[in-house]
C-alpha positions as a LaTeX table, in Angstrom:
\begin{tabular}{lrrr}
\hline
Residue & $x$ (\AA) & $y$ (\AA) & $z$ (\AA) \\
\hline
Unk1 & 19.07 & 3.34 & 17.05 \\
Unk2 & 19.84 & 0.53 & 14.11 \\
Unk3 & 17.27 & $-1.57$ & 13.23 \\
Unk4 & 17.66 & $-4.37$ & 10.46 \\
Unk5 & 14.72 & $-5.24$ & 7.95 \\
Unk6 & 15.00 & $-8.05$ & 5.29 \\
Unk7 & 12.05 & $-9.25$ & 2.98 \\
Unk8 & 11.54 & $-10.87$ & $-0.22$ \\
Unk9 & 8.37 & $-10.11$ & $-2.97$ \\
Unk10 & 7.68 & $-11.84$ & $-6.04$ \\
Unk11 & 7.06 & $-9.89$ & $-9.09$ \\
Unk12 & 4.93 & $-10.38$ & $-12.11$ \\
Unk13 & 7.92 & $-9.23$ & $-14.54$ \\
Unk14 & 10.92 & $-9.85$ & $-16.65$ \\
Unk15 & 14.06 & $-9.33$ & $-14.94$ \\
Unk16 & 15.44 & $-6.58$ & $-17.29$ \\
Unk17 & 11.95 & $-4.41$ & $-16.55$ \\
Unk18 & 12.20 & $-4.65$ & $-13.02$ \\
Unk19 & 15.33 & $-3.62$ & $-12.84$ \\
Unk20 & 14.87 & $-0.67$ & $-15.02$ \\
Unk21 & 11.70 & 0.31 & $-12.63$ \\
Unk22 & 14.04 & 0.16 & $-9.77$ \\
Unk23 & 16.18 & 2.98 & $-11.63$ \\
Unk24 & 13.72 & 5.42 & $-12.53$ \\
Unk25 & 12.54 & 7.97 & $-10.32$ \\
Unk26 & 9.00 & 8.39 & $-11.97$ \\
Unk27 & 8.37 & 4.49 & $-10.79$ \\
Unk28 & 9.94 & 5.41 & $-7.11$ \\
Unk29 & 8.19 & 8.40 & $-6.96$ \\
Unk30 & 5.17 & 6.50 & $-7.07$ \\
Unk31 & 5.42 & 4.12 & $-4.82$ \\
Unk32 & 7.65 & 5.03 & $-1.88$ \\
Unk33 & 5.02 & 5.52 & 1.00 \\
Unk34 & 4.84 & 9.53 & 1.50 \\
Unk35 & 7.00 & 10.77 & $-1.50$ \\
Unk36 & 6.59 & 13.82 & $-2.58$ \\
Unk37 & 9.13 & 14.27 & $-5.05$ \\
Unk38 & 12.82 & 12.51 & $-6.27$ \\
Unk39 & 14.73 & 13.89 & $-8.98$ \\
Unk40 & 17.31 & 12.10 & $-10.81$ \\
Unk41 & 20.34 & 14.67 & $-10.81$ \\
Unk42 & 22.86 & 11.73 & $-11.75$ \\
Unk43 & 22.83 & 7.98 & $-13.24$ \\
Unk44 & 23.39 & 7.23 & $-9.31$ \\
Unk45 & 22.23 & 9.94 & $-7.22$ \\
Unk46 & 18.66 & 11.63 & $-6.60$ \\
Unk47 & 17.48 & 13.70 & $-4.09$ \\
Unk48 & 14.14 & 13.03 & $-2.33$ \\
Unk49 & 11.11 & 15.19 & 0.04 \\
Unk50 & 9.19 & 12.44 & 2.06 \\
Unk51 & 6.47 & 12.70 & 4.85 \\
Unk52 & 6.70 & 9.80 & 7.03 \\
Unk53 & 4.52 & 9.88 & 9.92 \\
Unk54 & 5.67 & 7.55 & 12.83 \\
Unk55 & 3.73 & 7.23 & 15.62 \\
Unk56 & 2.52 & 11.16 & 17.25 \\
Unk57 & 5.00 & 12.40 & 15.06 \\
Unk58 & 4.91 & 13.56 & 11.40 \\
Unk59 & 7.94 & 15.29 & 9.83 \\
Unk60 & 9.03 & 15.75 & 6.34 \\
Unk61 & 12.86 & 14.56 & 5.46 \\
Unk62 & 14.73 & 16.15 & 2.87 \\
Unk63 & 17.56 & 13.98 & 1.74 \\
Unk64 & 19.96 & 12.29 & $-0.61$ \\
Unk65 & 19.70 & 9.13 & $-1.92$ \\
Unk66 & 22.80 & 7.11 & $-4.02$ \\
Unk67 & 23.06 & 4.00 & $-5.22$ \\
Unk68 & 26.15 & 2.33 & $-5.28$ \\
Unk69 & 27.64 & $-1.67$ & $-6.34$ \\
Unk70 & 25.95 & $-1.87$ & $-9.07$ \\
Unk71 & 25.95 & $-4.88$ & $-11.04$ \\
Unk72 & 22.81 & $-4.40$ & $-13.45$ \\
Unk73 & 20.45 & $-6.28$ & $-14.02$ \\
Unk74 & 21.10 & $-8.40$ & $-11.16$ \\
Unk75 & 21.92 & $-5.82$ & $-7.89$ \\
Unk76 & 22.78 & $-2.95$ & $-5.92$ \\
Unk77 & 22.61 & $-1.18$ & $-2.68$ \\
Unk78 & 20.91 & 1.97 & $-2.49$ \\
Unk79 & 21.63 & 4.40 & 0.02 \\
Unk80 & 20.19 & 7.42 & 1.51 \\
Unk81 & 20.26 & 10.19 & 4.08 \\
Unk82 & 17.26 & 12.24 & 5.28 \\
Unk83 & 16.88 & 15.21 & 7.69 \\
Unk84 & 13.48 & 15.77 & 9.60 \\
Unk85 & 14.17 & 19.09 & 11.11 \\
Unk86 & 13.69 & 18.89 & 14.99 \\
Unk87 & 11.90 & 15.38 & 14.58 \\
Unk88 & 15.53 & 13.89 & 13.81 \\
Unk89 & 17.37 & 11.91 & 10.81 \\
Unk90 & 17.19 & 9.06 & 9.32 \\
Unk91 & 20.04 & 7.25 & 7.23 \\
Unk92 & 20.65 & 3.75 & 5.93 \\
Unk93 & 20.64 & 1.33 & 3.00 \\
Unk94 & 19.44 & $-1.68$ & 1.22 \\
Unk95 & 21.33 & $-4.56$ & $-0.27$ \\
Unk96 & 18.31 & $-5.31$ & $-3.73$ \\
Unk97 & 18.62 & $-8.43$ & $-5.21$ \\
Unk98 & 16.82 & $-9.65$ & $-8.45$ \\
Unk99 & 16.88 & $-13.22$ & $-9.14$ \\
Unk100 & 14.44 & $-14.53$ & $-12.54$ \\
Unk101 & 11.90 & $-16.87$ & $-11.58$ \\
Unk102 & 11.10 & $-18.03$ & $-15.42$ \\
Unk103 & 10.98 & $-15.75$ & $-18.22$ \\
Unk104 & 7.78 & $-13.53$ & $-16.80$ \\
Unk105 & 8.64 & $-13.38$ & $-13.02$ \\
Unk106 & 11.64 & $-11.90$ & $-10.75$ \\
Unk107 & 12.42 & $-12.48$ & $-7.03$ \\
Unk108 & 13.67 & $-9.51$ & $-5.32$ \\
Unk109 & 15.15 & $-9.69$ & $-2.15$ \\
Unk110 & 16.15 & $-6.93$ & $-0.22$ \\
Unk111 & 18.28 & $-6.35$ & 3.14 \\
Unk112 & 17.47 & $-3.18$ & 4.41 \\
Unk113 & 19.82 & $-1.52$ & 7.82 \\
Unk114 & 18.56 & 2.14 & 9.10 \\
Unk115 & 19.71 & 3.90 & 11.87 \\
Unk116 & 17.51 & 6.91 & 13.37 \\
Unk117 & 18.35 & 9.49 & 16.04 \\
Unk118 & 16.80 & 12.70 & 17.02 \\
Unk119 & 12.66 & 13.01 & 18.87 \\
Unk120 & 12.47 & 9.81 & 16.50 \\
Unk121 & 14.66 & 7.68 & 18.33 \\
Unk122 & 12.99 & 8.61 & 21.83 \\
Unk123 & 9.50 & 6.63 & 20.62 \\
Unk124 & 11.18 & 3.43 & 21.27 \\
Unk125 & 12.56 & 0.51 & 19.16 \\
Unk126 & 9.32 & $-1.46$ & 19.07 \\
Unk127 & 7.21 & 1.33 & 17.52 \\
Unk128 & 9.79 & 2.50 & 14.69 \\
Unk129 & 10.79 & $-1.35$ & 13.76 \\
Unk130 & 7.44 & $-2.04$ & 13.46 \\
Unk131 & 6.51 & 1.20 & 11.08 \\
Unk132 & 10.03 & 0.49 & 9.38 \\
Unk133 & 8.48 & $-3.11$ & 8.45 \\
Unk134 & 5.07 & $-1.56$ & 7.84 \\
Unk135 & 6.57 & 1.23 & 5.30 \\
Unk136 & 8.68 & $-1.33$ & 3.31 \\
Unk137 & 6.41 & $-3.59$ & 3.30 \\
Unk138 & 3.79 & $-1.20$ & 0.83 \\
Unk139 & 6.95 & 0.42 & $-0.97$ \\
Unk140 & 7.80 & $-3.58$ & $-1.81$ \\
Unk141 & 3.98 & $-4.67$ & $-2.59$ \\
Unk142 & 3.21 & $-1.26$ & $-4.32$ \\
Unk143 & 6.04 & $-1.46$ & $-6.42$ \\
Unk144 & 5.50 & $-5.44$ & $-7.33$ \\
Unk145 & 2.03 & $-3.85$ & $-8.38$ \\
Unk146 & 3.12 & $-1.50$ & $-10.44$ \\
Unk147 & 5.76 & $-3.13$ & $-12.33$ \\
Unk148 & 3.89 & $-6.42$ & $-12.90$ \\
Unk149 & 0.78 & $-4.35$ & $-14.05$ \\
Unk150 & 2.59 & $-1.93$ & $-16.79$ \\
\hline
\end{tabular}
């Protein structure tokens, strides 16, 4: 099951810093809903443990993520692969975007495919679109917060 989820957030920062937030695994770590730990084991890969819960189920996805077409400070796409055990996999990517909006603000932008199979895929498209939305949606806001307030 593919599923397609684009957005756009505003952020209180100078290009250059959000940028470098989007590159460091302490910042991620913080604010990708259910992380509980990424490690930087190259400039473009990291490997990542979240809990997601999506509807009755709750599973815990081990996985790789890489980024990839990077053209700093202005984009890249990030990919990544997660296992859930028997609740399924999850892979996909995201096309990030910064744009300046003056010399203290940055528009990012962000077209985001996934593709789930597994007991994950039997809930139904309506319920995992919507968490999909729901879960960027605070990664996005969470991490606008904590860039534009350090």
């Amino acid at each position: 099951m593919a599923l397609v989820i684009e957005g756009e957030e505003r952020i209180a920062a100078p290009l250059q810093k959000v940028w470098e937030a989007l590159n460091d695994p302490d910042v991620l770590r913080q604010t990708i809903p259910g992380c509980q730990s990424l490690e930087k084991k190259s400039d473009t890969e990291m490997g990542a443990t979240v809990v997601l819960k999506i509807g009755p189920i709750k599973a815990t996805f081990n996985g790789e993520v890489t980024l990839k077409n990077l053209k700093p400070p202005h984009s890249y796409t990030i990919q990544g692969e997660g296992k859930g055990g028997i609740a399924g996999f999850a892979k996909g990517g995201a096309d990030v975007t910064l744009t300046a909006d003056g010399p203290e603000a940055t528009i990012l932008k962000y077209a985001a495919k996934a593709d789930v199979g597994g007991k994950i895929a039997q809930l139904g498209s309506r319920l995992i679109e919507s968490t999909s939305k729901k879960l960027a949606g605070q990664f996005f806001s969470s991490f606008g917060e904590k860039v534009g307030a350090a």
